[in-house]
N, C-alpha and C positions, 0 to 999 in steps of 0.2 A: 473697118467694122463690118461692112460688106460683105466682105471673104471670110470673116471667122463665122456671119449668119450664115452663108454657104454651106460651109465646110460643115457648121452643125446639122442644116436640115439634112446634107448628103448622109451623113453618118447618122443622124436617127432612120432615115427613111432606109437605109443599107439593115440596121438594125430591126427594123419591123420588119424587113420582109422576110430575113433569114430566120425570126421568131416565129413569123405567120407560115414559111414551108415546113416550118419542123410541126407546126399544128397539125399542118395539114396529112402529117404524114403517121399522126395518130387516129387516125379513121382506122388506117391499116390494124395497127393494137388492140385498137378496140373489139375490131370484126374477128382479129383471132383468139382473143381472150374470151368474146360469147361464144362463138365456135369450139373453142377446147372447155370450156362450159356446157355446151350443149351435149357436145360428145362424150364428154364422162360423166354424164347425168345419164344423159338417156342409152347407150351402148355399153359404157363401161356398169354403169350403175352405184358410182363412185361420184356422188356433187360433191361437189370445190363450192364451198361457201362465199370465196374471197373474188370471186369472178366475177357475178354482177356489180358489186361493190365498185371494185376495180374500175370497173368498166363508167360507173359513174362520176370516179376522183378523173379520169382519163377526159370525161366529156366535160367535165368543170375546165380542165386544163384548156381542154381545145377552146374552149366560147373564150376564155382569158386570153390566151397567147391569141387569137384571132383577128381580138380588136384591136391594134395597132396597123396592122396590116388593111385592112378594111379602112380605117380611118386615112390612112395615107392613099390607098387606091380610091377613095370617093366614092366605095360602094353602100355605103351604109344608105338607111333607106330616110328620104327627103320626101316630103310633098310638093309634087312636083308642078304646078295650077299654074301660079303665076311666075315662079323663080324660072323658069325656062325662057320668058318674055324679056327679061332684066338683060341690061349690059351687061361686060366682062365686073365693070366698077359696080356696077350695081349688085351685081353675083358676089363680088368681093364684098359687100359690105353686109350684107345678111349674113353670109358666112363667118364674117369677124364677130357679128352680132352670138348668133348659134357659138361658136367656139368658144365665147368669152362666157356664154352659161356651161357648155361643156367641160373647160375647164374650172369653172366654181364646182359642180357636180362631182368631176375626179377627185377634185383636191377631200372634198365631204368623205366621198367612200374611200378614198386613200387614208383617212385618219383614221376612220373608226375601224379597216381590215390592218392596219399598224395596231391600237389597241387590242383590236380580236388578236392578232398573231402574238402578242405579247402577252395578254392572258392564255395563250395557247402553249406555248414556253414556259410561265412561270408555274402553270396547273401541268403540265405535260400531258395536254387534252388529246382523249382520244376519242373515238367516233364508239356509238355504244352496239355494237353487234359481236355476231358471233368470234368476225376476224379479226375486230379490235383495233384497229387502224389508228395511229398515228395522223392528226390532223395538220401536223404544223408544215409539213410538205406542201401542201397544197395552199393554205394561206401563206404562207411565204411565196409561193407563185405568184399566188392572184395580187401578193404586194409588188411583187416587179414586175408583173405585169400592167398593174395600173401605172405605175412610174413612169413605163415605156409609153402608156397609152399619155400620160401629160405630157411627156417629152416629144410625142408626135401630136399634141397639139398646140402647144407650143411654134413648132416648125410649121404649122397650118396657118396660124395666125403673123408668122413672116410670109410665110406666099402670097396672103392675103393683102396683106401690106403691100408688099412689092407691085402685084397686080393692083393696087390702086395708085399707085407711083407710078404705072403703067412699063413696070418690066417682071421681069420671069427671074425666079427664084431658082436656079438649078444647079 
């Protein structure tokens, strides 16, 4: 059972991170789509309506696909007072603590952005401006993306275990 917990936390944590560089690699999009925004606003004299827009379904994406990667790198932000003083077992047992509210929290906003994307499919909801935009893109993201982010805490709360058994989850 050991080796299949393994193999799972290896392949979610393979999975966040190939999520989290593709995130990261929408900065890029982002900064050219304000840029070819700004430039045919102000030079051409020709705005593109659908560019700031854009550029906010873009930054929705990037915080979504972010958090899994962040979650498996530990960088997310902690109060760090007393938790720095704690054993490794002691460190593991807050953190199981924290994860196990974590996961109750995903599981909440995983139900009701399933609901939201399902009345966004059944209404074939669109976003109300000029460009008119298609929402269900982006909450179908932010659903597998939450997914990813249970599935990598999940995989947190085996390492957390493991490090209270006092071995290393890798």
């Amino acid at each position: 059972m050991r080796g299949l917990i393994a193999v799972y936390v290896r392949a979610t944590e393979k999975i966040s991170d190939y999520v989290g560089y593709l995130a990261a690699s929408l900065i890029f999009l982002m900064g050219a789509t304000l840029l070819f925004d700004a430039v045919t606003r102000n030079l051409v004299r020709m705005p593109v309506h659908w560019a700031v827009e854009l550029t906010q379904f873009t930054l929705a994406a990037y915080y979504f696909m972010g958090g899994p990667i962040t979650l498996k790198n530990n960088e997310h932000i902690r109060m760090d007072l007393w938790y720095s003083t704690l054993s490794i077992r002691g460190r593991a047992k807050v953190d199981l603590a924290t994860v196990g509210c974590l996961i109750f929290y995903l599981g909440v906003l995983l139900a009701g952005s399933i609901s939201s994307l399902i009345y966004a499919i059944q209404t074939s909801e669109r976003r109300f401006s000029i460009w008119n935009p298609s929402v269900i893109p982006i909450k179908s993201l932010m659903v597998a993306c939450l997914i990813l982010m249970l599935m990598q805490a999940i995989a947190l709360v085996f390492k957390h275990v493991a490090a209270l058994r006092g071995e290393e989850l890798r």
